[in-house]
VEXDREN-2710 file (C-alpha; in Angstrom, 1 decimal):
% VEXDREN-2710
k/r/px/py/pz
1/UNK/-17.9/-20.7/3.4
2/UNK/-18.7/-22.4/0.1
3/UNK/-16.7/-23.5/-2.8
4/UNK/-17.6/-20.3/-5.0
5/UNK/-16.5/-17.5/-2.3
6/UNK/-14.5/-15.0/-4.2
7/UNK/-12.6/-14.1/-1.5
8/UNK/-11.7/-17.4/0.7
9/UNK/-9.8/-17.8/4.0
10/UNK/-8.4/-14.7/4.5
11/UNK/-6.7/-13.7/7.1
12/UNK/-5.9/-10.3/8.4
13/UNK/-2.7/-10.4/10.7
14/UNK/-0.5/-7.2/12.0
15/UNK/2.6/-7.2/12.0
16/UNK/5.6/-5.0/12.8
17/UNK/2.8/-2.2/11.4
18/UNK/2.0/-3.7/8.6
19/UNK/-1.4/-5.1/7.6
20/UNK/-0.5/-8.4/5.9
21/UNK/-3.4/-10.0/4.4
22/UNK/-3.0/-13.7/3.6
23/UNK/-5.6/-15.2/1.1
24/UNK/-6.1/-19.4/1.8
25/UNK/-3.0/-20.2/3.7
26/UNK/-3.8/-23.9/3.2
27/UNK/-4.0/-24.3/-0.1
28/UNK/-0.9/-22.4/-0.9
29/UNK/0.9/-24.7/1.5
30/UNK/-0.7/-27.7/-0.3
31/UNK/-0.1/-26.3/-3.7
32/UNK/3.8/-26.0/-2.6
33/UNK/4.2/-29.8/-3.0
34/UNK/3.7/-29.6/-6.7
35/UNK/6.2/-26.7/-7.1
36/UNK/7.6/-23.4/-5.7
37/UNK/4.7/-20.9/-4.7
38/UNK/5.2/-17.6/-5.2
39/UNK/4.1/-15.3/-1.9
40/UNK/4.8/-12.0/-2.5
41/UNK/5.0/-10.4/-6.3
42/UNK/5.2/-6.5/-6.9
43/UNK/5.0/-5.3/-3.0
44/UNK/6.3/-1.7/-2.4
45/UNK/8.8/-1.4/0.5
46/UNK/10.8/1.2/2.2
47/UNK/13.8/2.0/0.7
48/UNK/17.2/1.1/0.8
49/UNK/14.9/-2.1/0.2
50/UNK/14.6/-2.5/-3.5
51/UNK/13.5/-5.6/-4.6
52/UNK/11.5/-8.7/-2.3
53/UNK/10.5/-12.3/-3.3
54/UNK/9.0/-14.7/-1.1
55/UNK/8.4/-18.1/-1.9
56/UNK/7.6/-21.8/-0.2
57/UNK/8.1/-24.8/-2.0
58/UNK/8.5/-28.8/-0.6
59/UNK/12.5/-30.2/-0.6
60/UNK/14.1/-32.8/1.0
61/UNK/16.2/-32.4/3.9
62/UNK/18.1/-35.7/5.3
63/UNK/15.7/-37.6/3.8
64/UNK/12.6/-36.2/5.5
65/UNK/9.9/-34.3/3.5
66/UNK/10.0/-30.3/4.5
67/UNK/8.4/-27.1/3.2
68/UNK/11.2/-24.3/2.9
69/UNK/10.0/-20.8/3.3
70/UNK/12.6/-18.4/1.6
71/UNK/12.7/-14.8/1.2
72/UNK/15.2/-12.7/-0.5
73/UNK/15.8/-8.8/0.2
74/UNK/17.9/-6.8/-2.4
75/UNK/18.7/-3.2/-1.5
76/UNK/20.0/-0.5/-3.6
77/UNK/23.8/-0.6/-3.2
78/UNK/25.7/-3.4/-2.3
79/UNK/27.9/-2.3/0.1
80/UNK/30.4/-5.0/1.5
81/UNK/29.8/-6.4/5.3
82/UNK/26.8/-6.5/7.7
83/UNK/27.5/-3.5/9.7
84/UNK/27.6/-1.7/6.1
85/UNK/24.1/-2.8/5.1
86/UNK/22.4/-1.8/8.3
87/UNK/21.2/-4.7/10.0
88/UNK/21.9/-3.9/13.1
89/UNK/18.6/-5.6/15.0
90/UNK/17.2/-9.3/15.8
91/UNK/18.3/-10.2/12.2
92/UNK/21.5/-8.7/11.8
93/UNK/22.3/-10.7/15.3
94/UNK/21.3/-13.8/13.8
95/UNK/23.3/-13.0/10.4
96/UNK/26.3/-11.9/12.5
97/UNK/26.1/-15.5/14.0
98/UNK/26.0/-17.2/10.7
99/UNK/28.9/-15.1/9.6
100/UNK/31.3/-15.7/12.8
101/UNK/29.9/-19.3/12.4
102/UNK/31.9/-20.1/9.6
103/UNK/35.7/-19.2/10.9
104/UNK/38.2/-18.5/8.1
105/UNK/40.5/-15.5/7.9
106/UNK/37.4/-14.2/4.7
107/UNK/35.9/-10.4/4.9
108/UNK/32.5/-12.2/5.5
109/UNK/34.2/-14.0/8.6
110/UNK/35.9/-10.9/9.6
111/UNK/32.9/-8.6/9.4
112/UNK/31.0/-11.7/11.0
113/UNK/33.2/-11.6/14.0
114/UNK/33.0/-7.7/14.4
115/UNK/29.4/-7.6/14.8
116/UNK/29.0/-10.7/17.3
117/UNK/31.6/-8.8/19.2
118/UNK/30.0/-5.4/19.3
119/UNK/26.8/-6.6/20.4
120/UNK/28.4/-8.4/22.8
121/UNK/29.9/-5.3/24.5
122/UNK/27.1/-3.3/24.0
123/UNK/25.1/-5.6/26.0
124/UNK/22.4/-6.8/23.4
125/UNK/24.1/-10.5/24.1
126/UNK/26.4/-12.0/27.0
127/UNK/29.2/-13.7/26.4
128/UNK/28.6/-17.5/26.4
129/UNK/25.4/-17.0/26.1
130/UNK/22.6/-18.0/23.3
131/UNK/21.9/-15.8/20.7
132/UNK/19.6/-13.0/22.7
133/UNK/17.6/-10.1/20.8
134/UNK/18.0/-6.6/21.6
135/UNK/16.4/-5.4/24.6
136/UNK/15.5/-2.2/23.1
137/UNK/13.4/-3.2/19.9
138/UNK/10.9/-5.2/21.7
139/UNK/9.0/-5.6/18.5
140/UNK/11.8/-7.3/16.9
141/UNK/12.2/-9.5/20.0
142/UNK/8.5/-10.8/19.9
143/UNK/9.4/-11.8/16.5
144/UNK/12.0/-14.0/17.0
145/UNK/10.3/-15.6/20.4
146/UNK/7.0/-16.4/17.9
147/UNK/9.7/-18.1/15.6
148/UNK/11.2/-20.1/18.7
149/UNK/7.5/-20.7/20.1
150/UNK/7.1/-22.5/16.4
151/UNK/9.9/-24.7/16.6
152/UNK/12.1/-23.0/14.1
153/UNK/14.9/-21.0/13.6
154/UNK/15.7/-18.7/10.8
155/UNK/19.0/-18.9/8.7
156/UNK/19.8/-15.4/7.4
157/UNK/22.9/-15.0/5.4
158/UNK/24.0/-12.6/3.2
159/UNK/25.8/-11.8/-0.3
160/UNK/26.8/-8.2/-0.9
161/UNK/23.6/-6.6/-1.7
162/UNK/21.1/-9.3/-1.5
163/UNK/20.1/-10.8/2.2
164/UNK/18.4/-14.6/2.5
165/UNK/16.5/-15.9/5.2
166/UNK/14.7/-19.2/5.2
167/UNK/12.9/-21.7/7.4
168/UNK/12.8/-25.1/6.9
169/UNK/9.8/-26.7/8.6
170/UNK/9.2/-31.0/8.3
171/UNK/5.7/-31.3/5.9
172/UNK/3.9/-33.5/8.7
173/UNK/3.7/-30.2/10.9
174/UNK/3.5/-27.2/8.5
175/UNK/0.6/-24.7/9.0
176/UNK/0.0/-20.9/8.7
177/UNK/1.6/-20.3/11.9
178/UNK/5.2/-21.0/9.9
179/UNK/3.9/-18.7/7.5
180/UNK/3.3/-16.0/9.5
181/UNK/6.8/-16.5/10.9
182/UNK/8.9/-16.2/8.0
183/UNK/6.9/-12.7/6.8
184/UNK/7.5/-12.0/10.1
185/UNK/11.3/-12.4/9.9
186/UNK/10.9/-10.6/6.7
187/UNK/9.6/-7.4/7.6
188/UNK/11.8/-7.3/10.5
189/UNK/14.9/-7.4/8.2
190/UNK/13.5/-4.8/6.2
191/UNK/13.0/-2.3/9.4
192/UNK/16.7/-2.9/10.4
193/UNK/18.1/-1.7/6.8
194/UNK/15.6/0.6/7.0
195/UNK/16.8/1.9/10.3
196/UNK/13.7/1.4/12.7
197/UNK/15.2/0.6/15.7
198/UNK/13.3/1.0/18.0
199/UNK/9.3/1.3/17.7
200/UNK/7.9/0.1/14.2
201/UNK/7.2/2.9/11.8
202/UNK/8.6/2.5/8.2
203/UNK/5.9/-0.1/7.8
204/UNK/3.0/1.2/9.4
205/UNK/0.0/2.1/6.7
206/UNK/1.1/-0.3/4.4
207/UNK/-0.9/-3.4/3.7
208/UNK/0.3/-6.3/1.9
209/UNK/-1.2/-9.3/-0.1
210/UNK/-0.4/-12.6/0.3
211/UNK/-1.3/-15.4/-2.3
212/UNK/-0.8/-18.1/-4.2
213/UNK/1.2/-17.5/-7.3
214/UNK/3.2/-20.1/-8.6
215/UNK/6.6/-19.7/-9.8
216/UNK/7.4/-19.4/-13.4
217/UNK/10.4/-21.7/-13.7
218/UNK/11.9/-21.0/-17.3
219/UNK/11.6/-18.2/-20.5
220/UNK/10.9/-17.9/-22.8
221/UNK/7.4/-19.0/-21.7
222/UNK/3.7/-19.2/-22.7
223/UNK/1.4/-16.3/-20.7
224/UNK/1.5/-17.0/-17.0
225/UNK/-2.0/-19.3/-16.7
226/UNK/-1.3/-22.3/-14.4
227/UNK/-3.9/-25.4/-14.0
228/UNK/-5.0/-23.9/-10.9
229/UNK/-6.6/-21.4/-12.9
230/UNK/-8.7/-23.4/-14.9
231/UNK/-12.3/-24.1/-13.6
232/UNK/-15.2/-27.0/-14.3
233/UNK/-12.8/-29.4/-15.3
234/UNK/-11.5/-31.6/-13.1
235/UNK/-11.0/-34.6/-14.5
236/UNK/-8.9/-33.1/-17.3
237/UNK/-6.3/-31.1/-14.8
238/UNK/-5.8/-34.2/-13.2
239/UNK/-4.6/-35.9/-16.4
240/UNK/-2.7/-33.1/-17.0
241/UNK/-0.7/-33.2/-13.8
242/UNK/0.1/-36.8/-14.2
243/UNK/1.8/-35.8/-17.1
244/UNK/3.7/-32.9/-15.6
245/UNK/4.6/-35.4/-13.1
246/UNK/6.4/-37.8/-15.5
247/UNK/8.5/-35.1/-17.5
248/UNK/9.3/-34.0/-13.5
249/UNK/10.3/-37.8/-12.6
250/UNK/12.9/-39.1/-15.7
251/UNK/14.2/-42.0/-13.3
252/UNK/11.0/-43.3/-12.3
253/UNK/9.5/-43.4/-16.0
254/UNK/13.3/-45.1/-17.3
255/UNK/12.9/-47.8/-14.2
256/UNK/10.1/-49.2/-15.1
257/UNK/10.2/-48.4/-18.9
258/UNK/7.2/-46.4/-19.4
259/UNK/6.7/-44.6/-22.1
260/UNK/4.9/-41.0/-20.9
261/UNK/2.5/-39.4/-23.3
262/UNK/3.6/-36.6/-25.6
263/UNK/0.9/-36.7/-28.2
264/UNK/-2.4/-34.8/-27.2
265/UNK/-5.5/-34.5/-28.8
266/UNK/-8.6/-32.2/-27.0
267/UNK/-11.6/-31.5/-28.8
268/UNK/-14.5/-29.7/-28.2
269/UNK/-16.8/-26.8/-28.9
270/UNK/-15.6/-23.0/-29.4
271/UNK/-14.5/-20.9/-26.3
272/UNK/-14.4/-24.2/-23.7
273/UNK/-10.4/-23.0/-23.1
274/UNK/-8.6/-25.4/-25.0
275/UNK/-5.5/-23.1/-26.4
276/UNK/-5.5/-21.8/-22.1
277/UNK/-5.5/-25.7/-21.6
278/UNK/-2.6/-26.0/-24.0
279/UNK/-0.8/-23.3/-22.5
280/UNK/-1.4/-24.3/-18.6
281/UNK/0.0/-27.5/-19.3
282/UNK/3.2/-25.8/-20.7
283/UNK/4.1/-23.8/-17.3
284/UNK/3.1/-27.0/-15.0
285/UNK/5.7/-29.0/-17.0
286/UNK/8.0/-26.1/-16.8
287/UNK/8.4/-26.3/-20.4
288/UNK/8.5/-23.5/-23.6
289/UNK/5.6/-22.9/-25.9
290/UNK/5.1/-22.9/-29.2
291/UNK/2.0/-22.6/-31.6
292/UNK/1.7/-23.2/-35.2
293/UNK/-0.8/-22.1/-37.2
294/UNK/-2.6/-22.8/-40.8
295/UNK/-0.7/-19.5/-42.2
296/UNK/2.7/-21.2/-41.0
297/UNK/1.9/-24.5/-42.7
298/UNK/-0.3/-24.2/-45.7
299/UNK/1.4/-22.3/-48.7
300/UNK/-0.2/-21.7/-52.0
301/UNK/2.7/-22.7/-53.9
302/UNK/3.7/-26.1/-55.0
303/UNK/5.3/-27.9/-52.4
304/UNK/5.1/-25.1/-50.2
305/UNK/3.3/-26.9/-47.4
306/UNK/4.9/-30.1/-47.2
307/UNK/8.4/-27.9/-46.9
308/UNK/6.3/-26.1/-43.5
309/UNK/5.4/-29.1/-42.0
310/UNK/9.2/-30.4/-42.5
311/UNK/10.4/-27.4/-41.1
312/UNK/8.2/-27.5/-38.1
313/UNK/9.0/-30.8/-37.2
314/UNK/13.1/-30.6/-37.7
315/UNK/13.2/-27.4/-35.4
316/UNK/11.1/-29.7/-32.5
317/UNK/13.9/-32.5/-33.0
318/UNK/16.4/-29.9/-31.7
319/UNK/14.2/-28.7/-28.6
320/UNK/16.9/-29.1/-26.1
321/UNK/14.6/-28.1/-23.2
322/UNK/11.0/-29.8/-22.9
323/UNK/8.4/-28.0/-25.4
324/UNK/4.5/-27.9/-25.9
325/UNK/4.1/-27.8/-29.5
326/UNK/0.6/-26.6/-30.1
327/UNK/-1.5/-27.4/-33.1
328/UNK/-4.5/-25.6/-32.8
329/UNK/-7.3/-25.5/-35.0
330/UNK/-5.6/-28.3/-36.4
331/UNK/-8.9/-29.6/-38.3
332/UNK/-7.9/-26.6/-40.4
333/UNK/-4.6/-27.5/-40.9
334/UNK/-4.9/-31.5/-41.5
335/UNK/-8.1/-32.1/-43.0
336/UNK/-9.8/-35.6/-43.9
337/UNK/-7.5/-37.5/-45.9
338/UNK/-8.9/-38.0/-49.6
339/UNK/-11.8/-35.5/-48.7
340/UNK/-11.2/-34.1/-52.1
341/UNK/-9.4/-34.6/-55.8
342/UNK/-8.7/-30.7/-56.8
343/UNK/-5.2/-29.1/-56.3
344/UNK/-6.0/-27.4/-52.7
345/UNK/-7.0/-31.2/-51.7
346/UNK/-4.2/-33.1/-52.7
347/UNK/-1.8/-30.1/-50.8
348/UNK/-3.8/-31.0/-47.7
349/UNK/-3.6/-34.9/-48.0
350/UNK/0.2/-34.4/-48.6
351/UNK/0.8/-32.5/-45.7
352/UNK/-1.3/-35.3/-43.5
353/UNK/0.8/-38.3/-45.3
354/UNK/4.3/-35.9/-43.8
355/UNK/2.4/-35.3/-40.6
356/UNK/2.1/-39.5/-39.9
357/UNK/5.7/-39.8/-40.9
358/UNK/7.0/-37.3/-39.1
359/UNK/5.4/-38.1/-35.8
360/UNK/6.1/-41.9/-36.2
361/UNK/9.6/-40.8/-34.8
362/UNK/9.6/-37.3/-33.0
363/UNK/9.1/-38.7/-29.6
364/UNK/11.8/-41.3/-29.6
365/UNK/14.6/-38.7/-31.5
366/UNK/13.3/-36.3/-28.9
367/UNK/11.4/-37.3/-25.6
368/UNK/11.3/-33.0/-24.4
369/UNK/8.6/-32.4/-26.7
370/UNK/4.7/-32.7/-26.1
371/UNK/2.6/-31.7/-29.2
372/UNK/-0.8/-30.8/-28.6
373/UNK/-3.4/-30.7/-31.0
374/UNK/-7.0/-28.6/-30.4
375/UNK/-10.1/-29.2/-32.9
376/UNK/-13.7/-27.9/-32.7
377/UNK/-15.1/-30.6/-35.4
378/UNK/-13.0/-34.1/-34.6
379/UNK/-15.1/-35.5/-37.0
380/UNK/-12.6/-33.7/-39.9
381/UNK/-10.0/-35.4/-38.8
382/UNK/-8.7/-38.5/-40.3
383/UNK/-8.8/-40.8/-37.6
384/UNK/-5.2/-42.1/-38.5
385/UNK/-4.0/-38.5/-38.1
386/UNK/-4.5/-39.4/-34.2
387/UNK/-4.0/-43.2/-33.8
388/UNK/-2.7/-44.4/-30.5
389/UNK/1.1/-44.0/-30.5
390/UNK/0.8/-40.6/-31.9
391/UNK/-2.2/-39.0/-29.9
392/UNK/-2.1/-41.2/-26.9
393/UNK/-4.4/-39.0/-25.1
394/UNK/-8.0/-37.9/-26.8
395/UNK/-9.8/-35.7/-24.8
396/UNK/-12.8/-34.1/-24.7
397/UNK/-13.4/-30.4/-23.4
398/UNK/-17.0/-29.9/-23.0
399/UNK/-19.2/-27.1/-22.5
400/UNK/-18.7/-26.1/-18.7
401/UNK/-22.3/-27.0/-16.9
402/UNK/-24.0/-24.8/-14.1
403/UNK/-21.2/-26.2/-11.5
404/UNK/-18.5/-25.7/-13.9
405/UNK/-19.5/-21.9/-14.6
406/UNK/-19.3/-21.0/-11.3
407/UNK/-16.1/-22.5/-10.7
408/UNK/-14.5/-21.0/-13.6
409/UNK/-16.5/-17.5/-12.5
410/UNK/-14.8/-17.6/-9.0
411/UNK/-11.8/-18.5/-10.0
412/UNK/-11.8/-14.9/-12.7
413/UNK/-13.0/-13.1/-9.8
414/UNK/-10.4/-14.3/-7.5
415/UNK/-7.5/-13.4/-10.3
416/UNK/-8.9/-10.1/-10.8
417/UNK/-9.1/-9.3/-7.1
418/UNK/-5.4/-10.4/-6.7
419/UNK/-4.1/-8.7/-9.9
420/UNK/-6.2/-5.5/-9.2
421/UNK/-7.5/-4.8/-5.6
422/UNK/-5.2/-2.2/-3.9
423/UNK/-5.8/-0.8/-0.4
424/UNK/-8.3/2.2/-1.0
425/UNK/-9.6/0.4/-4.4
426/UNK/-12.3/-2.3/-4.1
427/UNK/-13.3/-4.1/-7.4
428/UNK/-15.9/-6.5/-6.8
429/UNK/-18.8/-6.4/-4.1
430/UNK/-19.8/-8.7/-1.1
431/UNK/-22.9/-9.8/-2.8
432/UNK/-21.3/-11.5/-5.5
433/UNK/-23.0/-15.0/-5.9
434/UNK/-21.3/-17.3/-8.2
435/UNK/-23.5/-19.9/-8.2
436/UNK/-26.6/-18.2/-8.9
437/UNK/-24.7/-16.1/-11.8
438/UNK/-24.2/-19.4/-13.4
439/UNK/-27.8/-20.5/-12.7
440/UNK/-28.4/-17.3/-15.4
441/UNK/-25.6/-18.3/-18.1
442/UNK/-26.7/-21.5/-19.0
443/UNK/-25.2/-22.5/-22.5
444/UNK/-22.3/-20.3/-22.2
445/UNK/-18.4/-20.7/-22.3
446/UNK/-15.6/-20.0/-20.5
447/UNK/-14.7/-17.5/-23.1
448/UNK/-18.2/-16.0/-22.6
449/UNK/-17.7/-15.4/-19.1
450/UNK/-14.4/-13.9/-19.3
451/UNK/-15.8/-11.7/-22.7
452/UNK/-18.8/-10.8/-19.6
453/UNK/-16.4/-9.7/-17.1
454/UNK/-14.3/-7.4/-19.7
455/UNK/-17.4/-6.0/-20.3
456/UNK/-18.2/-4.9/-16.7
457/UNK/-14.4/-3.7/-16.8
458/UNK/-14.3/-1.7/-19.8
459/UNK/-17.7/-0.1/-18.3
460/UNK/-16.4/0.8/-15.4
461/UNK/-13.5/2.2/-16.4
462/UNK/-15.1/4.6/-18.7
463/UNK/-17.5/6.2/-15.6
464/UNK/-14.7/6.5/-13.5
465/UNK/-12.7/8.6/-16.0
466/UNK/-16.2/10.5/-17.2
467/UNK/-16.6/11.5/-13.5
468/UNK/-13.2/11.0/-11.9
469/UNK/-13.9/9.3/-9.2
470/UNK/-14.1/5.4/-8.9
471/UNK/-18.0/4.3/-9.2
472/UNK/-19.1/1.6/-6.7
473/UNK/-17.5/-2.0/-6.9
474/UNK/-18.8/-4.0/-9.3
475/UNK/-21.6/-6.2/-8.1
476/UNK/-24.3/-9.3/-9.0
477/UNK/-26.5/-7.1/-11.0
478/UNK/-23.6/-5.3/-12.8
479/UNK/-22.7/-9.1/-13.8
480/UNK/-26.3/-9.9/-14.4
481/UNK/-26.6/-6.9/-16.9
482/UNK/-23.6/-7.7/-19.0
483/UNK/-24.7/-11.6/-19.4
484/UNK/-28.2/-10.1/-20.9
485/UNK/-25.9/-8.1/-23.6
486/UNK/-23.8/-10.6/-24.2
487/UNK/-26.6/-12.6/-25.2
488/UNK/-28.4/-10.2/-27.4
489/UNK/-25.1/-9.6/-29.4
END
């Protein structure tokens, strides 16, 4: 496989009836390090199962490094007790173990002991024994010997309505196998309150999609685009993460009194993904976004703009939870200083002189907030305006080259396929080639590519509901065709 396959490391595995279709295993594991991962988002289960979210993320656990695989099950009443909610299988033995486990005179005890007790006498485990899986769902019993055959044992507890498994496995000996184990648990739990006893049926034709989506930690937010998401630049994610990692790591920055960058310049030509940039940065830190635009600040009336800019800056020193501020076109907003003597002029040299003030002592009154500037012509700017100590970082977003464009082409594709494929619906091809698409798109943008694929969308859509029936997936000379148009305009 190369770099630019739209569709990488998948893996098709059965389980419990289901088809469960895991896209890149690895790198969702690898990607858990830098923050919860998202598994499972919008999945359709049986009912009394309402509501599902699976995630992996990397904790601490007596001071050794593991990934913890959780999954929580909601269900549509919240009845009170395990016999109650219907788990009454594999899981609801290991549940009923957890709940005896913790003694006490409590309901949850109570209940606990009940259950460990009744499947005792019924048989499904001896007295004195370990924990042993009902002899008649041998389905369920293969999937807790696969979780013992990986060296790991499932918690399940539960609160009311809502039931929690996870699986903590050490980081040094994570792999897909683990993964596998915990959806495995999963769908388990959700036969047993489903009421499949016996062979698996409640699952069997659906398919499900795993992937990596990563957590959004806090609202209000900017839209959900992560830095995995952005293509052909490299360099500038990684500076981007190093700065998510020091509003993530207070202590270490206060130890060693470093000061972490909050003041951000990037420049470049139209459409390279600078405001996307802006707003990536925003959900890795885990922070809220804001953008200000030349409406908000520059006023007709005397004194107008100078009051904005005030204004702007007096609502960031009150931030009480870390905050991209994003300037963007912010040539427009803060233009050369003494680039002109008329009235319009003077306004905009007044509001640079309150802009210098103002961020000579944001960051120390308030160390939550990161503002972001974005220019197409840097050259505007007074180069004062962006001084070390204000801008600490000046970077430049270029126009993505031929190995840029297909990375940022696969990675579209990919997002499309995960937001849009269903089982029945395909939505891209097998011939798809992204490096020999950006062989053909020399001298375009992100923003061009993305404009390209809406395109192909939009044209697809409208066949499908002139003949009611989907047309075929779309493919490399689909692609091809809407490049050529975009081109002539």
């Amino acid at each position: 496989m190369t770099g630019y396959d739209v569709r990488p490391d998948e893996e098709t595995v059965p389980l419990l009836g289901a088809e469960v279709r895991i896209a890149d295993p690895a790198g969702l594991l690898a990607a858990a390090q830098d923050g919860p991962v998202e598994l499972l988002a919008g999945a359709d289960f049986p009912a009394p199962v309402r509501e599902v979210r699976c995630t992996v993320r990397a904790d601490t656990v007596d001071g050794q490094p593991v990934h913890r695989f959780e999954a929580y099950l909601r269900v549509e009443a919240a009845p009170a007790g395990l016999l109650a909610l219907g788990l009454a299988g594999p899981v609801g033995l290991l549940l009923a173990e957890r709940l005896a486990a913790r003694g006490g005179d409590g309901p949850a005890a109570a209940v606990g002991r009940v259950a460990a007790e009744a499947t005792r006498r019924l048989g499904l485990r001896p007295a004195g024994t370990a924990l042993a899986t009902p002899p008649r769902d041998p389905a369920g019993r293969a999937v807790l010997r696969a979780a013992e055959e990986a060296g790991v044992r499932p918690r399940v507890e539960q609160d009311n309505g809502t039931v929690r498994i996870h699986v903590d496995v050490p980081s040094a000996e994570v792999g897909p196998e683990h993964l596998r184990v915990l959806l495995g648990v999963l769908l388990q739990a959700v036969r047993e309150l489903a009421g499949d006893s016996l062979e698996p049926t409640v699952l069997r034709g659906r398919t499900y999609r795993v992937g990596r989506r990563p957590v959004a930690v806090a609202a209000p937010r900017s839209t959900t685009v992560t830095l995995d998401q952005v293509g052909g630049l490299a360099d500038v994610v990684a500076r981007f993460r190093e700065v998510a990692v020091s509003f993530r790591h207070p202590a270490a920055m206060a130890r060693w009194g470093a000061r972490r960058p909050q003041g951000i310049l990037m420049y470049g030509p139209p459409g390279t993904g600078k405001t996307m940039l802006a707003r990536a940065l925003a959900n890795e830190v885990g922070a809220d976004f804001v953008e200000i635009r030349t409406p908000e600040i520059l006023d007709k009336y005397l004194g107008g703009s100078e009051r904005n800019i005030k204004r702007i800056f007096r609502d960031a020193r009150r931030y009480r939870r870390p905050t991209v501020v994003l300037f963007d076109e912010f040539d427009s907003i803060i233009s050369y200083a003494g680039g002109g003597g008329d009235a319009a002029s003077q306004a905009v040299n007044a509001v640079a002189g309150i802009f210098k003030q103002e961020m000579n002592t944001l960051f120390e009154e308030n160390p939550d907030v990161i503002v972001v500037a974005t220019t197409n012509f840097p050259q505007r700017v007074d180069a004062s305006l962006i001084r070390s100590g204000r801008f600490d970082l000046k970077i430049a977003i270029p126009a993505p080259d031929d190995t840029g464009r297909a990375e940022i082409l696969t990675k579209m594709i990919r997002e499309l396929i995960d937001r849009h494929e269903r089982p029945g619906f395909r939505m891209f091809a097998d011939d798809l080639d992204p490096a020999a698409l950006a062989a053909d798109t020399a001298g375009l943008t992100g923003a061009d590519l993305r404009e390209a694929l809406r395109r192909v969308q939009l044209a697809k859509a409208l066949r499908e509901a002139a003949e009611g029936a989907p047309p075929a997936p779309i493919g490399q000379d689909d692609l091809r065709e809407a490049v050529a148009g975009l081109r002539r305009g």
